[in-house]
N, C-alpha and C positions, 0 to 999 in steps of 0.2 A: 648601821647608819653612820658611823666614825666616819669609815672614808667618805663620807658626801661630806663632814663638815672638812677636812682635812682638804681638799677640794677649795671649797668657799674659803677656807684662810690664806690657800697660797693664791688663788687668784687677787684678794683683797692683800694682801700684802705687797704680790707686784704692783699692783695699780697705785699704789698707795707711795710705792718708791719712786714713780716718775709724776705724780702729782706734788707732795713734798721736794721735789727735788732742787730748785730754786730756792729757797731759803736758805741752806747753808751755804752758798757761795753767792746769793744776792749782794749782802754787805760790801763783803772786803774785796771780792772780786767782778763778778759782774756790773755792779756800782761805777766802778773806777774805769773798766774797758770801754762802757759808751757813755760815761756821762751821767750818769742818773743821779738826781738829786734826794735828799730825803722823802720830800713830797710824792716824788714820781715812784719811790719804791713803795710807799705807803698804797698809793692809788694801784698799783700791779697790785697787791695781794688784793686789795677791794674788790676788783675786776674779776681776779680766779675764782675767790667764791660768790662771787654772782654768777658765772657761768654753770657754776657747780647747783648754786641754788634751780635754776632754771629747767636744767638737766633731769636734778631729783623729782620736777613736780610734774614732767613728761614721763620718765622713766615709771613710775607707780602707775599709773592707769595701763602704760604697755607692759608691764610684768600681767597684768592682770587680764590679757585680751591677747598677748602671744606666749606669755609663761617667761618668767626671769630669766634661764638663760639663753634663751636666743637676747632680749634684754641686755645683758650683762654684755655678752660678747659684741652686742652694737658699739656700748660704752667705749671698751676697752680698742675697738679698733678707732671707733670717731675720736679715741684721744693718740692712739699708738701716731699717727698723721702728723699732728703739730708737736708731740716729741723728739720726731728726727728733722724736724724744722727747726730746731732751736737752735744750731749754730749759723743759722741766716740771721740773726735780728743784729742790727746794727745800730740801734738807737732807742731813746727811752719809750718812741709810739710803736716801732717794732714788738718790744718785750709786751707791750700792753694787749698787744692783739694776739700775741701767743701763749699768755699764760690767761687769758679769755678762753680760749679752744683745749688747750691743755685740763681747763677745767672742767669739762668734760667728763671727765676721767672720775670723779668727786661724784657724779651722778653714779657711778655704778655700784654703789654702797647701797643704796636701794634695792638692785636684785641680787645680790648677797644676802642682805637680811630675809627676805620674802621666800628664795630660794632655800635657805635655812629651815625658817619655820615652814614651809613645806611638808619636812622628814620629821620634825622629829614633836612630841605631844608635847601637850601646856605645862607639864609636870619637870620637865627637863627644859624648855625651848631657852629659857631664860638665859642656863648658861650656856647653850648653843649659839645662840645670838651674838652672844657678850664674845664669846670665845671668835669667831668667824671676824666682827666689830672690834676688838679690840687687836685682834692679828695684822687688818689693814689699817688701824691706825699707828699702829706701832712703827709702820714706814715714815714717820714723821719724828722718829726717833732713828730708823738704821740708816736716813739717807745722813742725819748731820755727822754719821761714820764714815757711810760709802762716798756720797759725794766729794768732798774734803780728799778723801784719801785716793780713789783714780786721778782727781784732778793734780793731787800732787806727784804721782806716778807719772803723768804723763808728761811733765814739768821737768822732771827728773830723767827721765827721759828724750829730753831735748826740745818739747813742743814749747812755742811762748804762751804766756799766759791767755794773751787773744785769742789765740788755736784749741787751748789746751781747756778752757771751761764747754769749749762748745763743743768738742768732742765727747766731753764725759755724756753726755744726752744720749748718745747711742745706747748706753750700758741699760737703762731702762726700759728704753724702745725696743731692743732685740725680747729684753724678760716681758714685756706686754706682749709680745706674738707672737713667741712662744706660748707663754702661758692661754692666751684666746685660743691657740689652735688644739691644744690637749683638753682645754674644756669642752668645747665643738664637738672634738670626735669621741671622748671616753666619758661624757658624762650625762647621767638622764634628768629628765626634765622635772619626774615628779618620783614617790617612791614606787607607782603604780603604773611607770612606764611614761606615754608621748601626753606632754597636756592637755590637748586634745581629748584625751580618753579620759582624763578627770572626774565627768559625771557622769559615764557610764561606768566606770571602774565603781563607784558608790552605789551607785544600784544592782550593780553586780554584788559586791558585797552584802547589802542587804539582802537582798532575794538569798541569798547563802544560806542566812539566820530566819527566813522565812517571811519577812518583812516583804511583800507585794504588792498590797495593795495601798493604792493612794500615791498624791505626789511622793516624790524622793525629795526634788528642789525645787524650791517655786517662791523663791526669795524674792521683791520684789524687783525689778531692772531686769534686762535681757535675759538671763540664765535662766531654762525650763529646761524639764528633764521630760523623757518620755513616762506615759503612767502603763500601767500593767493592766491589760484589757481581756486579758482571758477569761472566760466562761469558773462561776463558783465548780470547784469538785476540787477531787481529792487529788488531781493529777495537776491542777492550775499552776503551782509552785514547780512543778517538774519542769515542765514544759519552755524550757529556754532556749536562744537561738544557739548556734555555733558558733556565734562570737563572743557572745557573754557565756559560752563553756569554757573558750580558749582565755578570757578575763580572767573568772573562778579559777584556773589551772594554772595560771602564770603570774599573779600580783597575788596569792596567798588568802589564809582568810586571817579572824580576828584572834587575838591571844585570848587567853583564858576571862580574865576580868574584864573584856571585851564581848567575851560569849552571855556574860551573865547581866551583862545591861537589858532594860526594857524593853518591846521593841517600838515604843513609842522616843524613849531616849533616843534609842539611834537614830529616827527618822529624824528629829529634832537636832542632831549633832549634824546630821551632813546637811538637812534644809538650810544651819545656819550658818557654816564652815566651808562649803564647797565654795570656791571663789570664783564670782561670776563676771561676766563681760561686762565694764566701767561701763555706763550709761550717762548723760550729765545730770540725769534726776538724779542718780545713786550717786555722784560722786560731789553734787552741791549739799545733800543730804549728810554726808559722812563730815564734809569740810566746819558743815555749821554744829557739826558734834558738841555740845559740851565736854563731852569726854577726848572726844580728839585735839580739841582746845590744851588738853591738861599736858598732854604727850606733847604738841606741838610746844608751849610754853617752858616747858620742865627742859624739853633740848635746847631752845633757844639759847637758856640760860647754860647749858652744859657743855655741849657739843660747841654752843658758838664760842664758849671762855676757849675751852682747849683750843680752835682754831685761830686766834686772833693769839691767843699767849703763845705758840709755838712759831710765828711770826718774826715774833721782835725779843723770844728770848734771849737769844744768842747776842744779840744788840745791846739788851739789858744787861745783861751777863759782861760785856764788853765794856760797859760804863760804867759798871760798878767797881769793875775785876780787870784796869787796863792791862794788868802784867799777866794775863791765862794765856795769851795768845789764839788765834784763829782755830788749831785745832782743839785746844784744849776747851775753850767757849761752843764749840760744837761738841763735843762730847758732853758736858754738862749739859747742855742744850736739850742732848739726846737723850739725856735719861727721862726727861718728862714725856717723850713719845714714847719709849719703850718700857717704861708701867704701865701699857696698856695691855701689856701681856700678860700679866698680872691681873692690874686693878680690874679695867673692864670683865673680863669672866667674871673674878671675884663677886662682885657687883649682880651679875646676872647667877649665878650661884646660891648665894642669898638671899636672892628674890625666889629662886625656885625651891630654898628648904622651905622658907617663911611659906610658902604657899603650899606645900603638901601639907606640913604641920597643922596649917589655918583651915585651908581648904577656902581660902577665901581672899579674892583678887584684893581687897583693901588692904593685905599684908605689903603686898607689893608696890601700892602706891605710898602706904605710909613708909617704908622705907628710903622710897625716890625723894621724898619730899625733904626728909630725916636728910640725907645726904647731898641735897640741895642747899640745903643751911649752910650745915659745915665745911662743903667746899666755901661758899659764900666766907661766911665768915675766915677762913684762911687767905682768900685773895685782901681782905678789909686789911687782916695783921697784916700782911704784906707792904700793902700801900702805906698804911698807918706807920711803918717804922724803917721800910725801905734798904733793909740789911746793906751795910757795905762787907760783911762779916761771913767769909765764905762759907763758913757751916750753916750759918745762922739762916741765911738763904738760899741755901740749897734743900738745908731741911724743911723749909715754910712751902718752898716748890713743891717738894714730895710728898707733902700733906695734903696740898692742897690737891695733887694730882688722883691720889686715891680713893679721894670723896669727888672728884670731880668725874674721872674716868668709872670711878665704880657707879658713878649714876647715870653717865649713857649704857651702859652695861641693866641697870636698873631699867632703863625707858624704854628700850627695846624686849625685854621682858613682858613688859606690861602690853605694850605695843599689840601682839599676837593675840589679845581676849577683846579689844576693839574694835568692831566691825569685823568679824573674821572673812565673811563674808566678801569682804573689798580692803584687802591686806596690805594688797600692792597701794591703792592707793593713801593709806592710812600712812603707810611708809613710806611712801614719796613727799608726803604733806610734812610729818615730821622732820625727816630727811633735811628738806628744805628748810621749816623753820631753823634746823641747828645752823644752816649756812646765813641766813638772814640774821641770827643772832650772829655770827661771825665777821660778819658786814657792820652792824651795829659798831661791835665792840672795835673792830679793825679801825673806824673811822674816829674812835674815841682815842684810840692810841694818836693815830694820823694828828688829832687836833690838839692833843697832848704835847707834842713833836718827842722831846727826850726825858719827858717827867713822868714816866714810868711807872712811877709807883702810886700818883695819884688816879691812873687808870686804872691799875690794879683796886685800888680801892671804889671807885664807880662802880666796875664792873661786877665787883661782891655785894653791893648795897644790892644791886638791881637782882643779883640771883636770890638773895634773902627774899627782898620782898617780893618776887612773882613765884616762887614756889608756898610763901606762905598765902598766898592771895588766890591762888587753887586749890589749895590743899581739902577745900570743903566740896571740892565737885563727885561726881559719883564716878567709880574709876570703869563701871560697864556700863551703856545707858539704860536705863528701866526699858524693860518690854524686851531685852534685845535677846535672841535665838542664838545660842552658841556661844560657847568665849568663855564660859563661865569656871 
């Protein structure tokens, strides 16, 4: 299953370079070519992640009703579009309605995780997750490399500065279609072959282990499986079509620790796991989750800090530090997106020893919650003391980055035991809150203007107190089938 995640990271890593890609040359370059005021740069980032947010909460019910990567590869083309658009914008309502569409692109973090947790079981998903999540966030660390540095090449090479930022656009446009086109054609949908065959690939398997009779799935919302209607004897279990022999012979059977489960287990693992076609009872049901509330909340605060701080690092980093210069403020910049390569796994790692160790999904929420704090608290010292001191604030960044990243890493771990059932759309819900909190926090900066560091410290208060403010919820919901 390696190469399926190795797959899912270079997709999310390209998409993640031409999403990111405006921020490290917003400031000191695009800024100054049409005009843009602080305001107006503020209101562009607001804009991307609400496009983003909108995307993610469409994107979950379609992973779940056409399979993530047909999904995924919608994402990545509806954004490839207004990426080679970007040397058209000539003014600051221009930029506003292209990095609206560009945001796009932000939705497809949704069927990478879902596509993910697909391959691989509860005992590992965590750091699969984190690892695939934490590779495309990381492009918010290599574009304040890449960007920067084509745009000076090309500069260097004779192009004016007007020419020469909106050329560099192409260089991520080309890596999204590329990258769409090799997922398309060399990649499958589930480990058990076309999504489509999902629940009969499970009743295929069962009937293997002699599991026949009775429902397979019959989870509440659209998804029914066929039941086994043969005559009682000795031959009933034999007796299968030529499709589900060619199933049986070509998607494998169960490993050994898999052979020794019950067969009432099993029936119960796929009744609750198999993921069924979004219905709007099932998906108003999943939304009023208490437990999805927790997931939804815990990224708000995580996913939306990292969003909004990688924003106006480089900015901060600039007002603190006028003598770094443009690229050197991009390179520090960049190192908070790039512990995600790192952190995030990490994070999802941890969550998956704590949970074999325990055998018990509460390891994992108490962790997320644990690491919810202490990022919090590292943005508070942030604010609270506002380093002009370049160790001094580069180290409270990197702190703060590894409890912050390590808990979106944490939240998608957990993620895959909620509703297994309706995964895509747990994931899209989530998904979205993290951009919602990124909207929040963006707008906190915005009305901040260049005090920095009292945003910093808002935005820590509010992670403390709504991870400690869930902390008491149950992290499966009572009665729920699977996940466990």
């Amino acid at each position: 299953m390696a190469p399926k995640a190795c797959i899912c990271t270079t997709v999310g890593t390209d998409k993640a370079c031409s999403r990111y890609a405006f921020p490290p040359l917003l400031q000191d370059v695009i800024a100054k070519d049409i005009g843009l005021n602080s305001t107006q740069l503020a209101n562009s980032n607001i804009v991307a992640l609400l496009a983003t947010l909108l995307v993610r909460l469409v994107a979950g019910p379609c992973c779940d009703r056409f399979g993530p990567r047909y999904t995924f590869a919608g994402c990545l083309l509806a954004g490839a579009i207004p990426t080679f658009c970007a040397g058209g914008v000539k003014n600051p309502s221009g930029l506003l309605a292209l990095r609206f569409f560009i945001g796009i692109l932000g939705g497809s973090f949704v069927p990478c995780q879902v596509w993910t947790t697909g391959f691989f079981d509860k005992n590992v998903v965590g750091t699969a997750n984190a690892l695939t999540g934490g590779f495309g966030n990381a492009g918010g660390g290599v574009t304040y490399f890449v960007m920067p540095a084509v745009y000076r090449s090309l500069v260097k090479n004779g192009l004016t500065s007007h020419v020469a930022w909106r050329v560099s656009f192409v260089v991520p446009g080309i890596l999204i279609l590329a990258t769409t086109l090799f997922m398309v054609l060399l990649c499958p949908d589930t480990p058990v072959g076309k999504w489509s065959d999902r629940v009969q690939a499970a009743e295929s398997n069962l009937r293997q282990h002699t599991v026949s009779d009775g429902p397979v799935v019959d989870v509440a919302g659209e998804l029914t499986a066929e039941k086994n209607r043969s005559n009682a004897g000795s031959d009933s279990t034999e007796r299968v079509s030529d499709e589900e022999k060619k199933l049986g012979e070509t998607r494998g059977v169960f490993d050994d620790h898999e052979i020794q489960m019950g067969e009432q287990q099993m029936v119960d693992i796929a009744r609750g796991e198999v993921i069924q076609k979004p219905s709007t009872k099932e998906m108003l049901h999943v939304f009023a989750s208490a437990s999805t509330f927790v997931t939804a909340a815990c990224y708000f605060c995580s996913f939306g800090s990292e969003l909004a701080i990688n924003s106006i690092l480089g900015n901060y980093y600039a007002k603190n530090f006028p003598k770094l210069g443009l690229q050197n403020q991009g390179n520090w910049a960049a190192m908070f997106g790039l512990l995600n390569v790192v952190c995030r796994p990490l994070g999802g790692f941890i969550a998956d020893v704590a949970y074999r160790r325990t055998g018990s999904v509460w390891a994992k929420k108490v962790l997320l919650h644990t690491y919810g704090v202490i990022f919090g608290a590292f943005l508070v010292a942030i604010g609270a003391t506002d380093p002009h001191s370049e160790s001094t604030l580069f180290g409270l960044i990197a702190g703060a980055a590894f409890f912050l990243e390590g808990a979106n890493g944490l939240n998608y771990a957990l993620v895959p035991h909620v509703h297994p059932y309706a995964n895509g759309v747990i994931s899209g819900f989530t998904g979205a809150s993290g951009n919602f909190g990124g909207i929040i926090f963006a707008i906190i900066f915005r009305y901040n203007v260049k005090n920095y560091a009292r945003s910093f410290w808002i935005i820590g208060v509010i992670a403390m107190v709504m991870n400690v403010a869930v902390c008491w919820i149950r992290p499966v919901p009572k009665g729920q089938i699977g996940g466990r």
